[in-house]
C-alpha positions, -999 to 999 in steps of 0.1 A, spaced: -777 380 -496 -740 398 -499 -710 380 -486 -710 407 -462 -743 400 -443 -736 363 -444 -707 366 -426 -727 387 -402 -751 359 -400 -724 334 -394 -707 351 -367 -742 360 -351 -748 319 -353 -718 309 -338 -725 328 -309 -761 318 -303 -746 282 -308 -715 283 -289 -719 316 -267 -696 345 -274 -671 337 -246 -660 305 -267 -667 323 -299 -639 350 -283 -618 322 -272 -615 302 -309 -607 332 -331 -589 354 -309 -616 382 -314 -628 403 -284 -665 398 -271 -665 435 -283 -654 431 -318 -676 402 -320 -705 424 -306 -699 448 -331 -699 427 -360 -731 410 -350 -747 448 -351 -728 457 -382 -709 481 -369 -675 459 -387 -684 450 -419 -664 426 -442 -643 457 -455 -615 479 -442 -604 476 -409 -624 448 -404 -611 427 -432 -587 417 -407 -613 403 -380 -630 386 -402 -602 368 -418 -595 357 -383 -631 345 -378 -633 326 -409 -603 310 -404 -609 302 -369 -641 285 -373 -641 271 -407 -600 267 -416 -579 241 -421 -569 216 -390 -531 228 -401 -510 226 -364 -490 261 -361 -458 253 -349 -434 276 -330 -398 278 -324 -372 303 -309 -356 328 -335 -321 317 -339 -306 292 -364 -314 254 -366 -339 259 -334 -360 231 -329 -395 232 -341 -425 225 -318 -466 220 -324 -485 244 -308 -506 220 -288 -527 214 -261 -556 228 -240 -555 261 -221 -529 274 -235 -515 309 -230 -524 338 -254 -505 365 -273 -520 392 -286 -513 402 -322 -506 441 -330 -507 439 -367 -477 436 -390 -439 445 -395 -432 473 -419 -457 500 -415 -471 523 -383 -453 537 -352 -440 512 -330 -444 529 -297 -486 527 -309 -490 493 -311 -489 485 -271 -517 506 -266 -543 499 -293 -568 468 -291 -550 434 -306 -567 425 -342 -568 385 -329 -547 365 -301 -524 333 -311 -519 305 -291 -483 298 -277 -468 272 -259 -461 283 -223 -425 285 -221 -427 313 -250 -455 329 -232 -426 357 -220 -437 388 -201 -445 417 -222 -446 398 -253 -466 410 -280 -470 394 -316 -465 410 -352 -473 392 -384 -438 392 -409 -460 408 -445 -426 408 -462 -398 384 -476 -366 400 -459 -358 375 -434 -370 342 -454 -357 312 -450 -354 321 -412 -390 340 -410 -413 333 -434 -437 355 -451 -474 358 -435 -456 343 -397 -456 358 -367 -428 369 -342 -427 372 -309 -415 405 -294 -402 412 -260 -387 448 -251 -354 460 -255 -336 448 -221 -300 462 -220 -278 461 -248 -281 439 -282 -266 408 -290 -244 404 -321 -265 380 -347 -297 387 -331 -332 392 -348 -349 428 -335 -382 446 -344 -366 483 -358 -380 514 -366 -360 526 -397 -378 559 -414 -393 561 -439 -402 523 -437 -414 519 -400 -408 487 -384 -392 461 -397 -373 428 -383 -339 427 -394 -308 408 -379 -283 432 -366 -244 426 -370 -210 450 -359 -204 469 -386 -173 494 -397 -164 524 -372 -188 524 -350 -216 514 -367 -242 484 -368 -257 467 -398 -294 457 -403 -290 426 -424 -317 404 -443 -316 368 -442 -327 369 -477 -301 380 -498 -317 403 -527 -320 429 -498 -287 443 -489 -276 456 -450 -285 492 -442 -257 504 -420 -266 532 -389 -244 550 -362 -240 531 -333 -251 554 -312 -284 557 -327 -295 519 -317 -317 528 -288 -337 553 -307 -340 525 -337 -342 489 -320 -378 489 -302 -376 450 -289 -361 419 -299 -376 391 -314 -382 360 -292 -401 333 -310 -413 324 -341 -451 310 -348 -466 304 -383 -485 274 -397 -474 252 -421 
């Protein structure tokens, strides 16, 4: 039997033994993602690589406690824990696709947050790069709320910079009339942009961040 149809099996045994709803409720995977993989219609490939990493690690991962805290410097660090918890829904990662897309399409898998950092509109992105290490690490996820009013010097935003796509960066004042989009990691250096062009370049700003350690 592939790897492929036992993962098919597994998932279909999971939800004969548990029922879907709690099956749904562990991995973060819609009944109808779950329906579809139970048919075959996902397979262990492509887009679905993503649900099933979710499943696998859901029902047969580590006991690892995600912790969360709030994105600035020396925030305190809490364990996600507890029952009934509110969800946020993940949208994919930073650094590739067009940000005003990824509040319409179906979440890959929902993450457990505490409930103070449960914050209206708040979707979650997973960080695929280094840039903003030791403050974000690599393979987290952020938080992020819209855009309300104007930015704060220091903070950490979700951008859309072409040709990359979205990115979180920190943004600073720069020279006349300009901001900076600066790395926490130094190898990358600031990318400087007009001023006036934040609104059309700053798509939300970056609330939390959750990862497991």
């Amino acid at each position: 039997m592939s790897f492929e149809q036992d993962f098919i099996t597994m998932v279909k045994d999971n939800c004969e033994e548990l029922g879907q709803t709690m099956v749904s409720q562990i991995t973060g995977v819609s009944q109808q993602n779950l329906s579809r993989i139970v048919t075959g219609e996902i397979g262990a490939k492509g887009p679905g690589l993503k649900i099933v990493g979710a499943v696998i690690d859901k029902l047969y991962g580590s006991d690892a406690i995600p912790v969360i805290k709030r994105a600035y410097t020396n925030a305190p660090v809490e364990e996600v824990r507890g029952s009934g918890l509110p969800t946020v829904p993940v949208y994919g990662s930073t650094g590739a696709g067009d940000p005003q897309e990824f509040w319409n399409q179906e979440p890959e898998r929902q993450i457990e947050v505490l409930p103070q950092y449960a914050k209206p509109g708040c979707v979650a992105l997973r960080v695929d790069g280094d840039s903003m290490e030791p403050t974000i690490n690599r393979g987290a996820y952020v938080g992020v709320v819209p855009l309300n009013g104007s930015i704060s010097e220091g903070g950490i935003y979700l951008v859309n910079v072409a040709p990359f796509g979205r990115l979180i960066k920190r943004i600073r004042m720069g020279e006349a009339n300009s901001i900076e989009l600066v790395s926490d990691n130094r190898k990358y250096p600031p990318r400087s942009l007009p001023l006036e062009q934040y609104e059309a370049v700053v798509v939300g700003r970056v609330a939390w961040v959750w990862q497991e350690l």
